[in-house]
FIKOL-956293 format. One record per residue (C-alpha): residue number from 1; residue in three letters; x, y, z. Coordinates in Angstrom, 2 decimals. Example, Ala and Ser with C-alpha at 12.3 -4.5 7.8 and 13.67 -1.06 7.14 Angstrom:
! FIKOL-956293
@pos->1&code->ALA&X->12.30&Y->-4.50&Z->7.80
@pos->2&code->SER&X->13.67&Y->-1.06&Z->7.14
***
This chain:
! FIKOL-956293
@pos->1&code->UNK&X->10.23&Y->9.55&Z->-28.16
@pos->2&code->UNK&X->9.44&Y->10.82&Z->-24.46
@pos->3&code->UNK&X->12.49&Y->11.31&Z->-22.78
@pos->4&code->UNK&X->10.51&Y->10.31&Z->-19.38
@pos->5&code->UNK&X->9.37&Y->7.51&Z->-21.38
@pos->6&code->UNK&X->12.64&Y->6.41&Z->-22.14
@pos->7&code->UNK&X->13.68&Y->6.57&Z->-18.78
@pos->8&code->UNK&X->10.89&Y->4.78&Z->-17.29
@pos->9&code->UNK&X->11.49&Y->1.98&Z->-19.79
@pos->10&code->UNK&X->15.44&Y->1.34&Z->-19.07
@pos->11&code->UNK&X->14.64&Y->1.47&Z->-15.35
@pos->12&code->UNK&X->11.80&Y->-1.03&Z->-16.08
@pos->13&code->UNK&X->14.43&Y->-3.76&Z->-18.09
@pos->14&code->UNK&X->17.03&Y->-3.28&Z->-14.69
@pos->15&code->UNK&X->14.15&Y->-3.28&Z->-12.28
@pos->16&code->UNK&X->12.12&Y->-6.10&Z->-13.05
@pos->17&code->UNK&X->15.00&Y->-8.58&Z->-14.39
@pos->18&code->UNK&X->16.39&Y->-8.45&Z->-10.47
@pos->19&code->UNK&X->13.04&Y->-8.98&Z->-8.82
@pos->20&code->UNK&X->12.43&Y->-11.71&Z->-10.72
@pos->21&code->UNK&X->15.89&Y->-13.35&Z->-9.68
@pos->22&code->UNK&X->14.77&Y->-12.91&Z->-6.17
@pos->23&code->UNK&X->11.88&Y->-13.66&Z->-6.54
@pos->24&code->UNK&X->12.95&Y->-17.18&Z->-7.95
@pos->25&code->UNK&X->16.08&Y->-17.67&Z->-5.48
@pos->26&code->UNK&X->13.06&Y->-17.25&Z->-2.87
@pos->27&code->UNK&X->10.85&Y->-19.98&Z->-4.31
@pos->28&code->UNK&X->13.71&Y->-22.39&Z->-6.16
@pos->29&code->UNK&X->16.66&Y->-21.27&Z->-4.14
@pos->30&code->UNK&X->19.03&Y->-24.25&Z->-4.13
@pos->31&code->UNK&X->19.84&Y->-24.38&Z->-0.61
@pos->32&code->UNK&X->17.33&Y->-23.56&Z->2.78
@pos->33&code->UNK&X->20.30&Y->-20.53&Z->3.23
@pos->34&code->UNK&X->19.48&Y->-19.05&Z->-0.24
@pos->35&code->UNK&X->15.95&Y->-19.50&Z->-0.03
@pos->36&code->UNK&X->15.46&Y->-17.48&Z->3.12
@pos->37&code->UNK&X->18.29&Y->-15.16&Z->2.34
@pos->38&code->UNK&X->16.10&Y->-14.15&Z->-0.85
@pos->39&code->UNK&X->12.78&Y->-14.36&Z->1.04
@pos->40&code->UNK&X->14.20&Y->-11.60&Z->4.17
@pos->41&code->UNK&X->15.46&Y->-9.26&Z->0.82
@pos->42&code->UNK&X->12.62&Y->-9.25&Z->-0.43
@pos->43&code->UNK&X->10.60&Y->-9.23&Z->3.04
@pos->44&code->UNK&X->11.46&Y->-5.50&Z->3.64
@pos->45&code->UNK&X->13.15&Y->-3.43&Z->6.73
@pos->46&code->UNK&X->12.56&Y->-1.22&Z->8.79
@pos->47&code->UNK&X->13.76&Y->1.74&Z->7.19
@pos->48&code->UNK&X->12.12&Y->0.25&Z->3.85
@pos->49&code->UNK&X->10.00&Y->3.19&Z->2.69
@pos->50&code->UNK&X->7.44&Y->0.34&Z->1.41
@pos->51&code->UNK&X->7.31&Y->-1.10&Z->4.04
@pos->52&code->UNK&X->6.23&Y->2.19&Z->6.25
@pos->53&code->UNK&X->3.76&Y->2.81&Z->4.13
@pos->54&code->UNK&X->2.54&Y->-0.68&Z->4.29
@pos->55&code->UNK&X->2.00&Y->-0.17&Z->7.76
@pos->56&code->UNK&X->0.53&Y->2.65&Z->7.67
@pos->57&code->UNK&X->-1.83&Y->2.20&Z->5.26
@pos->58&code->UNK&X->-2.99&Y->-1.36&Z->7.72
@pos->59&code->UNK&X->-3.24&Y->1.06&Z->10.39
@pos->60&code->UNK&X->-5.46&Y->2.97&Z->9.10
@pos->61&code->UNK&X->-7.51&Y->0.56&Z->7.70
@pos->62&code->UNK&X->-8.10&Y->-0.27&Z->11.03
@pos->63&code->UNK&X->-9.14&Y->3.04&Z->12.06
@pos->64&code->UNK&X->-12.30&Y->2.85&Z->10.76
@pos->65&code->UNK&X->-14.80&Y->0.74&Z->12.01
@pos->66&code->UNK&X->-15.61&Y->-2.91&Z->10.80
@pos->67&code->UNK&X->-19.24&Y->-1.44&Z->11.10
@pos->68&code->UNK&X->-18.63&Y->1.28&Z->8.29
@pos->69&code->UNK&X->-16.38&Y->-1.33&Z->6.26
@pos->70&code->UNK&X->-19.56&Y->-3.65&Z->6.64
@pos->71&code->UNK&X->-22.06&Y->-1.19&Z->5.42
@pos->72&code->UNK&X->-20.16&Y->-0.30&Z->2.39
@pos->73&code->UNK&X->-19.19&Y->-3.67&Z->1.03
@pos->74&code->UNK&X->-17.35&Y->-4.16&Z->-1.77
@pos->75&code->UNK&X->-19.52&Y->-2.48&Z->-4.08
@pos->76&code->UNK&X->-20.13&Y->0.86&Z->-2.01
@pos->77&code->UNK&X->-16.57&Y->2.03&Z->-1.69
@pos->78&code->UNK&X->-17.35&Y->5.06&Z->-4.13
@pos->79&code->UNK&X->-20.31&Y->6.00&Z->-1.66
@pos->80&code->UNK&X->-17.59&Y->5.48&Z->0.88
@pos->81&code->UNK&X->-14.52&Y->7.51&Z->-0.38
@pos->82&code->UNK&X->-17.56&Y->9.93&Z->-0.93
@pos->83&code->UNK&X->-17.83&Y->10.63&Z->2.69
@pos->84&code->UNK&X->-14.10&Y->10.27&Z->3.54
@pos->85&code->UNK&X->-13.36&Y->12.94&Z->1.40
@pos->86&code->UNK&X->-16.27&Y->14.94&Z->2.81
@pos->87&code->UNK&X->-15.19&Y->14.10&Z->6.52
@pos->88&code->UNK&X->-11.65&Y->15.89&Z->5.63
@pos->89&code->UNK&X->-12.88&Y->19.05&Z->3.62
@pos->90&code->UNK&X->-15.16&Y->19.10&Z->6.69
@pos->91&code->UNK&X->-18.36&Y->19.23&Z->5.18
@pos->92&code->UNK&X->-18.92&Y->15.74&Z->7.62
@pos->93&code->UNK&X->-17.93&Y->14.84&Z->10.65
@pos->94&code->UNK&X->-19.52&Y->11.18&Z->11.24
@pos->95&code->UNK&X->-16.46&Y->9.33&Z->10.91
@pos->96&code->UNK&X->-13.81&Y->8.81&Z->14.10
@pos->97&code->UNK&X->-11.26&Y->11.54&Z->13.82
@pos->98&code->UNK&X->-8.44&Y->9.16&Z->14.23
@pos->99&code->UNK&X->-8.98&Y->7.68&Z->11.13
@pos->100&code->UNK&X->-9.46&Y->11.07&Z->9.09
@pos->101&code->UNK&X->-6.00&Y->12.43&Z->10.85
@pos->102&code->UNK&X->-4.52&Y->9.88&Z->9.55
@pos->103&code->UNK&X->-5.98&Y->9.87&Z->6.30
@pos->104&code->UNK&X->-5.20&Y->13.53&Z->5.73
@pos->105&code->UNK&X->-0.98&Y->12.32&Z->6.80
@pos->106&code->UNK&X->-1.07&Y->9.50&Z->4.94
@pos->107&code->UNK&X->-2.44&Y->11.20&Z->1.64
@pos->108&code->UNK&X->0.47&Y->14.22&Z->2.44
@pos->109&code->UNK&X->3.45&Y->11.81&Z->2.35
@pos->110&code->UNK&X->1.90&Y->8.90&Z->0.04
@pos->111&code->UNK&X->-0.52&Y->10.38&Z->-1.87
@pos->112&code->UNK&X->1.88&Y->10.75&Z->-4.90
@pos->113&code->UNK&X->2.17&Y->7.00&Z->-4.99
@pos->114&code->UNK&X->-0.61&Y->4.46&Z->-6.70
@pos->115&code->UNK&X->-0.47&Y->1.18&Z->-8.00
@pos->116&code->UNK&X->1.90&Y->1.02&Z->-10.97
@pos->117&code->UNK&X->3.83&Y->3.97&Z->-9.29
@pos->118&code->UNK&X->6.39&Y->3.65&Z->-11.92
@pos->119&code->UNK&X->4.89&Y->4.76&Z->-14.76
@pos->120&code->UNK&X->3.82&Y->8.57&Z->-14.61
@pos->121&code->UNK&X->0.45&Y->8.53&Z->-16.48
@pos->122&code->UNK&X->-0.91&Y->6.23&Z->-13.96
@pos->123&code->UNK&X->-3.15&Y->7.78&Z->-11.31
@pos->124&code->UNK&X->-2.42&Y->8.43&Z->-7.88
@pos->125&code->UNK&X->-3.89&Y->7.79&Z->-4.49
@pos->126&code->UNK&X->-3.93&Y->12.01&Z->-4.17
@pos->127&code->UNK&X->-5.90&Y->11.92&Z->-7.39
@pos->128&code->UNK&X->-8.09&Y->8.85&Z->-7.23
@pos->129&code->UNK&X->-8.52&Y->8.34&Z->-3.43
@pos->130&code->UNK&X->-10.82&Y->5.22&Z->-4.36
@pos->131&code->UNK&X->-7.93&Y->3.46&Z->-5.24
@pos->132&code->UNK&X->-6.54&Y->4.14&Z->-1.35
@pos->133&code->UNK&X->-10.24&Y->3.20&Z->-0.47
@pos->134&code->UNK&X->-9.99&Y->-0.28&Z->-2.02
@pos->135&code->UNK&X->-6.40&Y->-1.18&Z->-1.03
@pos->136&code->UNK&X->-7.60&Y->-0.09&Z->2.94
@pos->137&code->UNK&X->-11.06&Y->-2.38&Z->2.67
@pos->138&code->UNK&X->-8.77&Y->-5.25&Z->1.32
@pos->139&code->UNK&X->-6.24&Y->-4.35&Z->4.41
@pos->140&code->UNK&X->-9.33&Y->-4.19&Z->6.44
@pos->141&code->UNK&X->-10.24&Y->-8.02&Z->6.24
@pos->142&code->UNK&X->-9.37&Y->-10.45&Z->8.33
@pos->143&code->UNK&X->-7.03&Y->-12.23&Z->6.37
@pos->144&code->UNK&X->-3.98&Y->-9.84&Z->5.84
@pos->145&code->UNK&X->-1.40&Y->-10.16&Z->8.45
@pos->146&code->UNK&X->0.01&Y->-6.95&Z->10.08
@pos->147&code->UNK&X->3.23&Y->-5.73&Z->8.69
@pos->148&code->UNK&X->4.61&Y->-4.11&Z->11.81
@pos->149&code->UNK&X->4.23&Y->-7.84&Z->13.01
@pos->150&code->UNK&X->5.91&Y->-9.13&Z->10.20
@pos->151&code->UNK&X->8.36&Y->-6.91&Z->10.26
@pos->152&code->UNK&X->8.92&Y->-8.35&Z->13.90
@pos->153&code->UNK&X->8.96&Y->-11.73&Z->13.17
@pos->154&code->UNK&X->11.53&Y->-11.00&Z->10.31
@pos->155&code->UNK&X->14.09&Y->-9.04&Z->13.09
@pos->156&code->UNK&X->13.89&Y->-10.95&Z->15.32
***
């Protein structure tokens, strides 16, 4: 056996046993006090490294226009991580150079991460930007709050 694959399984069988406690003292807590003590651990904080990147990853959804989100739809955002990617080599430059800035320093300190970031076969955003590309679109609709304002709401 793997010794990575070891690893990853014994931090799996700590990992997910406690967010599942949480996750039901959130929902089922007995008291209000236990319910919303669970709900602000598992809310995030400032400093929470998940939480940055949540934020930054809304923000730049929100970079790009909800004209180019519109033209792409849901079933364009290939064609669309197509011309991201050739808007930073700079083969294109039709795209607001906000957005790629950020792109290009989001991708150096969280491209290593991707959606089951746990387990090392599975691919990351640095290797399969379409996955970033489909996490920003869904960040890009009008029903996800803000973190930064959530976070807010939380501290205060």
């Amino acid at each position: 056996v793997y010794p990575v694959l070891e690893l990853e399984m014994a931090v799996m069988q700590v990992i997910i046993p406690v967010f599942k406690a949480l996750d039901t003292a959130r929902v089922k807590g007995r008291t209000a006090q236990e319910r919303e003590e669970a709900d602000a651990l598992c809310g995030g904080f400032e400093e929470d490294p998940l939480m940055q990147m949540n934020m930054q990853m809304y923000d730049l959804a929100h970079l790009l226009p909800p004209s180019v989100w519109a033209e792409y739809g849901e079933e364009g955002l290939p064609a669309l991580t197509g011309r991201i990617l050739a808007n930073v080599a700079g083969r294109k430059s039709d795209l607001p150079a906000p957005f790629v800035g950020a792109w290009v320093s989001f991708m150096r300190e969280y491209g290593w991460d991707g959606a089951d970031q746990l387990f090392v076969s599975s691919p990351r955003y640095a290797d399969s930007p379409h996955l970033l590309v489909s996490k920003l679109r869904h960040n890009s609709s009008g029903g996800i709050s803000n973190p930064a304002d959530i976070l807010k709401e939380r501290v205060a």
